[in-house]
RODO-2510 file (C-alpha; in nm, 4 decimals, decimal comma):
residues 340
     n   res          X          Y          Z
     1     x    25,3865    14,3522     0,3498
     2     x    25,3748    13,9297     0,3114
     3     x    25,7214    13,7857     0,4529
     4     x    25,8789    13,5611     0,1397
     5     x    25,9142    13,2098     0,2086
     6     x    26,2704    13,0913     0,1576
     7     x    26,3284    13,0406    -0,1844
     8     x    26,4242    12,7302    -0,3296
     9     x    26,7676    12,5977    -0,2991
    10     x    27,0241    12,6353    -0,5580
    11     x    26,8475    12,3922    -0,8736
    12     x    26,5680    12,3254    -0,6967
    13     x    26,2989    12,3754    -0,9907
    14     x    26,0164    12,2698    -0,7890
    15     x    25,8321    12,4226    -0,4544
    16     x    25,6054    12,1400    -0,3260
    17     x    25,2862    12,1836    -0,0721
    18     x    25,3365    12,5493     0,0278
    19     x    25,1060    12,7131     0,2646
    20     x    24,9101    13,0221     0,2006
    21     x    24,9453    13,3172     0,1581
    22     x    25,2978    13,2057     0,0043
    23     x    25,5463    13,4682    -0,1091
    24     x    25,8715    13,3443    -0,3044
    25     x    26,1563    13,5027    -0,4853
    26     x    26,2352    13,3426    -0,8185
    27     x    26,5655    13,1756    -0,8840
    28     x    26,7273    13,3298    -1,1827
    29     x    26,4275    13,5055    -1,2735
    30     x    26,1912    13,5120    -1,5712
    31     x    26,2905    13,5364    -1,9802
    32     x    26,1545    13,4549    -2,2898
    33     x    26,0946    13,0482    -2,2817
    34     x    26,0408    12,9867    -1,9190
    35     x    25,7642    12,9318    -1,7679
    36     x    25,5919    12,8859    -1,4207
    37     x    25,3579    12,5953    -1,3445
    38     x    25,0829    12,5868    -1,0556
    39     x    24,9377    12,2813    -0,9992
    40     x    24,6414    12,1763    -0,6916
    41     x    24,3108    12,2471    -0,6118
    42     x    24,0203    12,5332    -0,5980
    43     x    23,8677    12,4622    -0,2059
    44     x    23,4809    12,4197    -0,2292
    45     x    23,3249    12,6647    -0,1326
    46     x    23,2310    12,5949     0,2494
    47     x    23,6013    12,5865     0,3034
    48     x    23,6603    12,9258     0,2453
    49     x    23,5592    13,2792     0,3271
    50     x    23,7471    13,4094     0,0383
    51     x    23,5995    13,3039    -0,2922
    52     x    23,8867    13,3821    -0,5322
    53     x    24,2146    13,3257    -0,5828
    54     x    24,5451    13,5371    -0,6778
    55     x    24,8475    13,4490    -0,8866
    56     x    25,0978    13,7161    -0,9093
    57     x    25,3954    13,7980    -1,0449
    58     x    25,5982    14,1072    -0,8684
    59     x    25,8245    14,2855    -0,9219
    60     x    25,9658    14,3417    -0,5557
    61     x    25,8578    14,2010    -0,2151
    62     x    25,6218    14,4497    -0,1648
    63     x    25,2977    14,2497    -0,2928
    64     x    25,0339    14,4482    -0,0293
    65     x    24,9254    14,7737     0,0594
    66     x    24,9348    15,1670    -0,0985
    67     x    25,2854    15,1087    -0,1690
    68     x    25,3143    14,8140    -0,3592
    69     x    25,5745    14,7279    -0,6261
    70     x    25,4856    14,6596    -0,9739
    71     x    25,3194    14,3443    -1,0693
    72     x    25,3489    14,2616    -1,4341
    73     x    25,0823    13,9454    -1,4371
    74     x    24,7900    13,9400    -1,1860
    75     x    24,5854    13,6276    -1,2013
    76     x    24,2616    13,6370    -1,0446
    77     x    23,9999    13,3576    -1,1215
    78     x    23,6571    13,4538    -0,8872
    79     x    23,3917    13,2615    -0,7851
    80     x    23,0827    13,4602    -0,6878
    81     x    22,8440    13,3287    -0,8743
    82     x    22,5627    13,4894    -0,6695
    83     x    22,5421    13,8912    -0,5715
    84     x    22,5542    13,8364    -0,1801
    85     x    22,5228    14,1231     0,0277
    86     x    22,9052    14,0621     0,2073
    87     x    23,0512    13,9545    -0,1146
    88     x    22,8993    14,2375    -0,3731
    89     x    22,7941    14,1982    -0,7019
    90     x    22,8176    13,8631    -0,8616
    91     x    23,1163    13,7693    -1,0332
    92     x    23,2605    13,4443    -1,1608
    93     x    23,4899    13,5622    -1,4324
    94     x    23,8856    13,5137    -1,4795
    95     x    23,9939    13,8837    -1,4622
    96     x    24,4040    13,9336    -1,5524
    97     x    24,5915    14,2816    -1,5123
    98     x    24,9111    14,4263    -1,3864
    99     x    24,9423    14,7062    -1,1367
   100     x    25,2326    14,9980    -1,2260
   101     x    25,3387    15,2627    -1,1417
   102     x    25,1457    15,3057    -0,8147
   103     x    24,8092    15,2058    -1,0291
   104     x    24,5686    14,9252    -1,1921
   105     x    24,5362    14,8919    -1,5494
   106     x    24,2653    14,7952    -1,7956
   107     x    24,1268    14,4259    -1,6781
   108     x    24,0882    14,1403    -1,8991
   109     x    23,8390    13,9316    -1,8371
   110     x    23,7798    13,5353    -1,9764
   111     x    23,5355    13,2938    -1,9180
   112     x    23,6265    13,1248    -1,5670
   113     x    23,7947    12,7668    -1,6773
   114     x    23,8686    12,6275    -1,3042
   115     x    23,5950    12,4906    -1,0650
   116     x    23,5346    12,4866    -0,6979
   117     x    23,5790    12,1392    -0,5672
   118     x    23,8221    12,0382    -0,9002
   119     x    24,2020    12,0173    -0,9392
   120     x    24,3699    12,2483    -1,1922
   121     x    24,6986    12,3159    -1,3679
   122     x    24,8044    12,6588    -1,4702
   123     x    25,1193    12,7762    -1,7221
   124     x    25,1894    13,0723    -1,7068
   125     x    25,4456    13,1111    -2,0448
   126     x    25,7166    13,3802    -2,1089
   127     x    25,7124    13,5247    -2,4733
   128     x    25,9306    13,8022    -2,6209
   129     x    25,6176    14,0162    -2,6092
   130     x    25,3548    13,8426    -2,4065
   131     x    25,2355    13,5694    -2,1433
   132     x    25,1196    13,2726    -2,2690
   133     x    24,8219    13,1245    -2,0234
   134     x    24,7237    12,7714    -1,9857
   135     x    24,5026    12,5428    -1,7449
   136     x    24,4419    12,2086    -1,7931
   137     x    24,6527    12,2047    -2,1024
   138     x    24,4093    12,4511    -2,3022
   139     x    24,5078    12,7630    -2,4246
   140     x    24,3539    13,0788    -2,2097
   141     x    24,4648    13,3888    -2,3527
   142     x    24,7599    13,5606    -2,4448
   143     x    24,7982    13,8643    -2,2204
   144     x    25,0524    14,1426    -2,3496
   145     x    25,3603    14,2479    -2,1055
   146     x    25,3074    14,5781    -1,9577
   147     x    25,6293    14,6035    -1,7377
   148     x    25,9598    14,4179    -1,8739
   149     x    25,9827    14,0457    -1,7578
   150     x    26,3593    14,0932    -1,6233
   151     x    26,1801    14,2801    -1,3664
   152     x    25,9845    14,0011    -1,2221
   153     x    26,1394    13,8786    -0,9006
   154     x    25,8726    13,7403    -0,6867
   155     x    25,5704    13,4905    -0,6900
   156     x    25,2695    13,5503    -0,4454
   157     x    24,9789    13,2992    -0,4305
   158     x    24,7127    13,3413    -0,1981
   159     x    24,3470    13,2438    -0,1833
   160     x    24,0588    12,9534    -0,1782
   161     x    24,3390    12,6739    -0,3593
   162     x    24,5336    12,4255    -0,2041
   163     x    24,8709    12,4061    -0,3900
   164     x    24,9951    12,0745    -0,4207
   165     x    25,3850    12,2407    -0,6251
   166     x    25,5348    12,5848    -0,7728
   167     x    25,7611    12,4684    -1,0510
   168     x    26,0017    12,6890    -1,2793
   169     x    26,0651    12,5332    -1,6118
   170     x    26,3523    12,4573    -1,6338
   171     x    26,5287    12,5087    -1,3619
   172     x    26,7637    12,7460    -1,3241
   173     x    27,0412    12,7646    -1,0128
   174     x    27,3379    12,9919    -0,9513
   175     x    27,6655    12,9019    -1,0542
   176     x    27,9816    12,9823    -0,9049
   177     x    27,9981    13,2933    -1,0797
   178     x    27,7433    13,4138    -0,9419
   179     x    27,4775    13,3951    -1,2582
   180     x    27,1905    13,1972    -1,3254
   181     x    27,2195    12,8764    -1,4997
   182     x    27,0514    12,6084    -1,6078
   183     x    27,0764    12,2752    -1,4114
   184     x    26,9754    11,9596    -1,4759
   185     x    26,6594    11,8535    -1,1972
   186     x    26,8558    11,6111    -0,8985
   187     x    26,5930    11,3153    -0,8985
   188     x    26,4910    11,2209    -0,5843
   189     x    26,3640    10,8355    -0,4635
   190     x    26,0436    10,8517    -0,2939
   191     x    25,9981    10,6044    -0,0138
   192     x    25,6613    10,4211     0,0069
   193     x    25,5620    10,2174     0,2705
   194     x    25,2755    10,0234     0,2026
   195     x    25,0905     9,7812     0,4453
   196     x    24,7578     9,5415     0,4080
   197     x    24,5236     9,4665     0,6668
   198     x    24,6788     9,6008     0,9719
   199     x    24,5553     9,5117     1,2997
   200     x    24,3630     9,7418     1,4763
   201     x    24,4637     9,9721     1,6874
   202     x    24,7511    10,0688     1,4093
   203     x    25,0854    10,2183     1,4988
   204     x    25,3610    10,3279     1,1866
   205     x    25,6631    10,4552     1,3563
   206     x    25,8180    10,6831     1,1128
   207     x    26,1754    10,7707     1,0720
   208     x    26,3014    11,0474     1,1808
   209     x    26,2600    11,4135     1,0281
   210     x    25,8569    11,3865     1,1023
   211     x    25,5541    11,4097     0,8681
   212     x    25,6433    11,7240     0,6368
   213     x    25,6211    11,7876     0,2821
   214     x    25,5988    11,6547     0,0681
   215     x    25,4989    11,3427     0,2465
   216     x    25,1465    11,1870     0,2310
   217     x    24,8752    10,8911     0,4060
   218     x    24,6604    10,7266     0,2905
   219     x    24,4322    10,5535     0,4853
   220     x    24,1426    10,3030     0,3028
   221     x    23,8763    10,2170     0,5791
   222     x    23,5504    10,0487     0,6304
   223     x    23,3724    10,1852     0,9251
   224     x    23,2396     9,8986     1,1155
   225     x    22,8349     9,8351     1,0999
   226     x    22,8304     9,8796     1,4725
   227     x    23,0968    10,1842     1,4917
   228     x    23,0713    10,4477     1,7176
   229     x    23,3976    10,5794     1,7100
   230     x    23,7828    10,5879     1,5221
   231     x    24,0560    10,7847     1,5301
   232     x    24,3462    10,8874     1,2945
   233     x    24,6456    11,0866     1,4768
   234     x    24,9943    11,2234     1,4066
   235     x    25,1541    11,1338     1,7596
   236     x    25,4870    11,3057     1,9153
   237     x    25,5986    11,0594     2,1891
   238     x    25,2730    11,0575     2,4081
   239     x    25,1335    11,3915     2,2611
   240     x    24,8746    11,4427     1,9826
   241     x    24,9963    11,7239     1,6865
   242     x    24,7099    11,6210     1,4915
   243     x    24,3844    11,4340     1,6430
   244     x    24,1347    11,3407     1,3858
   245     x    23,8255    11,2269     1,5529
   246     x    23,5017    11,0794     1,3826
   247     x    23,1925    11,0534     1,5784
   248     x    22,9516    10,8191     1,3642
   249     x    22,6061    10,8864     1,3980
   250     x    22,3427    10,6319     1,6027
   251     x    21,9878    10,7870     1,5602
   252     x    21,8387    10,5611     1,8195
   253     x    22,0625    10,6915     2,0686
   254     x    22,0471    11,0460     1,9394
   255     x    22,3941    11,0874     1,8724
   256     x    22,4597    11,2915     1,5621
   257     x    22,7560    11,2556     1,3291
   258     x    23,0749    11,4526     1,4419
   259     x    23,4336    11,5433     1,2827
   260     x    23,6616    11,6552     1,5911
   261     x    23,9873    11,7660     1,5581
   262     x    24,2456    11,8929     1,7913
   263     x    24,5917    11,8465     1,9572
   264     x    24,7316    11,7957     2,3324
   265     x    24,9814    11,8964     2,5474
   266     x    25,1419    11,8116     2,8652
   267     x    25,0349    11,4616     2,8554
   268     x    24,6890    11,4409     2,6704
   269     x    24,5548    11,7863     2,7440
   270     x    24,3500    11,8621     2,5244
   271     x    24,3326    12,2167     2,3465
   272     x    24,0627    12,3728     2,1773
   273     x    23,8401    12,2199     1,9691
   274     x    23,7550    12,2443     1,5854
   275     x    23,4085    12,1024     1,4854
   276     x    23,2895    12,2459     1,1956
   277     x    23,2704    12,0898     0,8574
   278     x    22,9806    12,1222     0,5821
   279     x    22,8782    11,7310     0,5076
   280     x    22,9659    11,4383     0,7403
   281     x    23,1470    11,1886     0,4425
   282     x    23,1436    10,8945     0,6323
   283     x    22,8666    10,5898     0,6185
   284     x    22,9045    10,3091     0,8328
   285     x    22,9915    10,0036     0,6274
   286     x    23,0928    10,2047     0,3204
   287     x    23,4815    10,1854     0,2251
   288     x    23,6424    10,5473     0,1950
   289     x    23,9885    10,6841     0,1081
   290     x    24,1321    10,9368     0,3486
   291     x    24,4134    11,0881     0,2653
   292     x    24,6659    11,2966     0,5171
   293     x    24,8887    11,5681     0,3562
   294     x    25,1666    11,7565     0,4607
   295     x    25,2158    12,1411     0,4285
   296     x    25,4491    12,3261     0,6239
   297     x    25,2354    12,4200     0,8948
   298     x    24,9430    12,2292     0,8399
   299     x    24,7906    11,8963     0,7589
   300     x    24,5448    11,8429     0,5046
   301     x    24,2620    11,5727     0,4670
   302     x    24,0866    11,4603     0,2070
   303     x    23,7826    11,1913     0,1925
   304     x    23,7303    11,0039    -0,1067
   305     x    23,9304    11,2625    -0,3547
   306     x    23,7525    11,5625    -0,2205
   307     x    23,9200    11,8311     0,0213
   308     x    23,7506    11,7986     0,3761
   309     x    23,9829    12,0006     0,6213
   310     x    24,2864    12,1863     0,6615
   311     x    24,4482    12,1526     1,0324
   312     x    24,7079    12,4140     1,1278
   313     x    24,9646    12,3115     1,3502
   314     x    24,9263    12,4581     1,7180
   315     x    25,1618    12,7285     1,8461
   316     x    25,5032    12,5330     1,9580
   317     x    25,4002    12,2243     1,7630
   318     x    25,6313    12,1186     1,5075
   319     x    25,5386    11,8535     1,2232
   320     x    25,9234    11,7622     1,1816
   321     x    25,8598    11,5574     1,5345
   322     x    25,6350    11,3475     1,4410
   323     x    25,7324    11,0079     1,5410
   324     x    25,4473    10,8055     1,4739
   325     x    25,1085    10,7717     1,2980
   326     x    24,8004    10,5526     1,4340
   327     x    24,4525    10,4132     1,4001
   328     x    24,2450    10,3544     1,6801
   329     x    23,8622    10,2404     1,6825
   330     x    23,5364    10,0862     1,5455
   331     x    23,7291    10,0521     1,1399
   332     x    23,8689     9,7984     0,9690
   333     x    24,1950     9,9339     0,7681
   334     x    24,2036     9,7512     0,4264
   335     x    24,5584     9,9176     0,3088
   336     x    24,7680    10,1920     0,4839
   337     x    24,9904    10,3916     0,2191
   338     x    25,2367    10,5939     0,3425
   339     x    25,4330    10,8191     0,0901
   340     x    25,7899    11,0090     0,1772
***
């Protein structure tokens, strides 16, 4: 059995940067006219072992196992292109069903509309009699209901995506009475904190609360001709939560390209390693876009629109004390971007 995430508040129509697996009751529920949006990105490939992905909608928080409660919508877009003998027979169809009573029904299967490597936008539509399915803004299918909708009380998500926000449309809250209501969205003022040309090495305190979603960086850089070396890092007084290390290549020397990152503690001690990554991005005298996201336990980077890595947080680390970003290195910083 998953543990749910907390739900959203009271109004709260939107869930923003959840991590995966992510299991969430539904405020108010599900009826004819609302719907449930799912917006981010399928993960290339390389960047994960699983090559599919699962929307559902349950019925109860019992989403795994030989138990499970119902699940009236189970969407399931694969990516095996290629038989493989770990991953079985090829598959790269969208395959929809609903599991009840203690059993699978009859799949559907569509022609796959979402790409590995590409950003995506699914509606999933509630209609007297059916689900109306969307990506991208074209229509999918229409997939009958098999167990009533006023039995839908959970979302799961799980698989190779990065989800950039849930939302429930519209939003419905609890009023004082006790039932579900519609609200009207509270807007919220996002901070931005943009600076040019920084000096090098680069320090943004940030105020307090930390680096957590949905807050973003973005970093544009030029890696000098002579570089050897730069760092990006998501500091905690002296300690590293997030130390994102690039190693550029120098063939006369034989030093080969490397992506290191890691985290510290008790005063710069460094813990274990991660090195692996499937194409070094970075060209010395070439002007990239790296961009920093927050999850709730992780950090996300991108290079040049493209997902490159996904740091979790170490065990006792916790993003919400973050007190300071920096850049450190052979790079020139052309604008820093920091969104809160």
């Amino acid at each position: 059995m998953s543990v749910p995430s907390a739900p959203p508040d009271e109004g709260e129509s939107i869930i923003r940067s959840p991590d995966l697996p992510f299991v969430s009751s539904i405020v108010g529920g599900l009826f004819a006219g609302r719907a449930v949006v799912v917006s981010g990105m399928v993960l290339p490939g390389f960047a994960s072992d699983r090559k599919k992905f699962d929307i559902d909608l349950c019925c109860g928080l019992l989403i795994d196992g030989d138990h499970m409660d119902n699940k009236a919508l189970h969407f399931n877009p694969r990516f095996e292109a290629k038989a493989g003998w770990f991953s079985g027979p090829a598959d790269d169809k969208l395959v929809i069903n609903s599991f009840v009573s203690g059993q699978w029904g009859a799949e559907e299967r569509f022609d796959n509309p979402f790409k590995e490597g590409e950003p995506f936008q699914i509606r999933l539509l509630v209609l007297e009699k059916y689900f109306k399915i969307s990506a991208g803004g074209k229509h999918v299918c229409d997939y009958p209901h098999r167990v009533p909708v006023e039995t839908i009380r959970t979302i799961s998500i799980k698989g190779n995506i990065r989800v950039d926000y849930v939302e429930f449309q519209p939003p419905i809250g609890i009023g004082a009475d006790g039932k579900p209501t519609i609200v009207a969205p509270m807007p919220k003022q996002e901070l931005i904190t943009q600076i040019d040309k920084p000096s090098i090495p680069f320090i943004l305190p940030l105020l307090p609360g930390g680096f957590v979603s949905p807050q973003s960086a973005r970093f544009t850089i030029t890696p000098f001709l002579s570089a050897e070396r730069f760092t990006i890092n998501l500091m905690c007084k002296e300690e590293f939560l997030f130390h994102f290390r690039v190693d550029m290549p120098n063939p006369s020397l034989k030093i080969k390209p490397g992506i290191i990152r890691n985290s510290s503690k008790n005063g710069v001690k460094w813990q274990t390693e991660e090195r692996t990554f499937a194409t070094f991005p970075f060209s010395k005298g070439i002007t990239h876009d790296v961009v920093f996201t927050a999850y709730g336990k992780s950090v996300t980077v991108d290079v040049d629109g493209a997902p490159f890595v996904k740091f979790v947080y170490r065990d006792g680390d916790d993003p919400a004390n973050i007190d300071a970003i920096t850049v450190r290195g052979d790079v020139l910083v052309h604008r820093f971007v920091h969104k809160g």
